[in-house]
C-alpha positions as CSV (number, residue, x, y, z in Angstrom):
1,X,206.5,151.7,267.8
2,X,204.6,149.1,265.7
3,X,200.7,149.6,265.6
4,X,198.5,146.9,264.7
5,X,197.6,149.0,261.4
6,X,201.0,148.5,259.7
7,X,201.4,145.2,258.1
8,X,204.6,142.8,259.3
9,X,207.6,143.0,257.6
10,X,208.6,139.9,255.7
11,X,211.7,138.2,255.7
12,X,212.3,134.8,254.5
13,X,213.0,132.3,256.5
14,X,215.6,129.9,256.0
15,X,215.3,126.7,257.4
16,X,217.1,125.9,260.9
17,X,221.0,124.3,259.9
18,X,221.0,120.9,260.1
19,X,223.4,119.3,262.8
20,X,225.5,116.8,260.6
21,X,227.4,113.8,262.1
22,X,230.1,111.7,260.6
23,X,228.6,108.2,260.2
24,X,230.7,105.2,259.9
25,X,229.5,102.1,258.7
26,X,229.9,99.4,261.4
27,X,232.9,97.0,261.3
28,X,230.8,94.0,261.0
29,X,226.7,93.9,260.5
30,X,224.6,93.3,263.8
31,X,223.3,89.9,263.6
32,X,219.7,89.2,264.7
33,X,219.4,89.0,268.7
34,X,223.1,90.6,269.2
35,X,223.0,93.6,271.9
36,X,222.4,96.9,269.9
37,X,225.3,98.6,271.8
38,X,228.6,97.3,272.5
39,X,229.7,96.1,275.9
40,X,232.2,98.9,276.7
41,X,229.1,101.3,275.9
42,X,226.6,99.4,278.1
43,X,229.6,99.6,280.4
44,X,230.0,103.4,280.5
45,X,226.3,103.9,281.0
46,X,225.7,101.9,283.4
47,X,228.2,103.1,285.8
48,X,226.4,106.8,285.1
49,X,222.9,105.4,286.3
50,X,224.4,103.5,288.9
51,X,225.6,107.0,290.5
52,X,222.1,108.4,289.3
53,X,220.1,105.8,291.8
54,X,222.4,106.4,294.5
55,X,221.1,109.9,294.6
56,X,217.4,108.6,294.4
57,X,215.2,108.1,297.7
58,X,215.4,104.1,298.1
59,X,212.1,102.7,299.3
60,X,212.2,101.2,302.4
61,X,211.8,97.2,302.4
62,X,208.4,96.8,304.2
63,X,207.0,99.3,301.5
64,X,205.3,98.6,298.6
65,X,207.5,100.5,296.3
66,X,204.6,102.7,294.8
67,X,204.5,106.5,294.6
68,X,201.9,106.2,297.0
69,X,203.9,104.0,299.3
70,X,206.8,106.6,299.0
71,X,204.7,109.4,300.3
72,X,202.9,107.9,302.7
73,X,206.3,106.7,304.0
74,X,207.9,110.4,304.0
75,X,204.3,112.1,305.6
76,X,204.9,109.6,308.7
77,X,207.1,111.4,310.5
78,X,205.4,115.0,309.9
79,X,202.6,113.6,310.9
80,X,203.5,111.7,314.3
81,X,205.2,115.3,315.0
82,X,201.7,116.9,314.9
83,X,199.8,114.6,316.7
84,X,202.2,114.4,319.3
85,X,201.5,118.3,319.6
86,X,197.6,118.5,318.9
87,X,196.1,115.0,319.7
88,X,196.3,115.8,323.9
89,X,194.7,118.8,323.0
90,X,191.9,117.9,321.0
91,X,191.3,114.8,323.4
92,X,191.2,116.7,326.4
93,X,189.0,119.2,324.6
94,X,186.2,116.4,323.1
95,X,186.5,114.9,326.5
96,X,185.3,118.1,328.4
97,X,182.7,118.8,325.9
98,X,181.1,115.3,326.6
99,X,181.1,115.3,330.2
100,X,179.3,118.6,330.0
101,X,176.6,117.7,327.6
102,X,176.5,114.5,330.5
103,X,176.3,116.5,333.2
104,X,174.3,119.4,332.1
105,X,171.7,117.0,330.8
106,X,171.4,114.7,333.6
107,X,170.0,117.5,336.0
């Protein structure tokens, strides 16, 4: 068990390897305002992200397209669910309360 009184052990450190790449130099220099990847490679990625969005929540067209707009869009539902069940209920309760206060005090 180590205690706190013993000192640490040293061992060097060596630094972390270093990940090496073959670099070739390109065929022909990129000229000023020429894409910085080739069309094949913009080509590739692309159809990647295209699958990515399909996966993503698409906003719906009346909404503003915000994260704000997204939420308020997905809470909709939950919440028409819950007022369905608890608005009667809380009506009918306020309503009650008033005509007693109405009738109790008018005597």
């Amino acid at each position: 068990m180590l205690e706190l009184s013993h000192p640490m052990p040293t061992v060097p450190e060596s630094p972390p390897p270093v990940a090496t790449a073959s670099f070739a130099p390109p065929e022909q220099p990129i000229r000023k305002g020429e894409a910085i990847v080739s069309q094949q490679t913009a080509d590739a990625t692309r159809g990647a992200l295209d699958a990515l969005s399909r996966l993503l929540v698409k906003p719906e067209p009346e909404s503003d397209g915000t994260l704000e707009g997204l939420v308020r869009e997905m809470l909709r539902p939950m919440l028409r669910d819950w007022l369905d069940s608890n608005l009667p209920v809380i009506v009918e309760s306020i309503v009650a309360r008033e005509i007693a206060k109405i009738t109790n005090t008018g005597r």
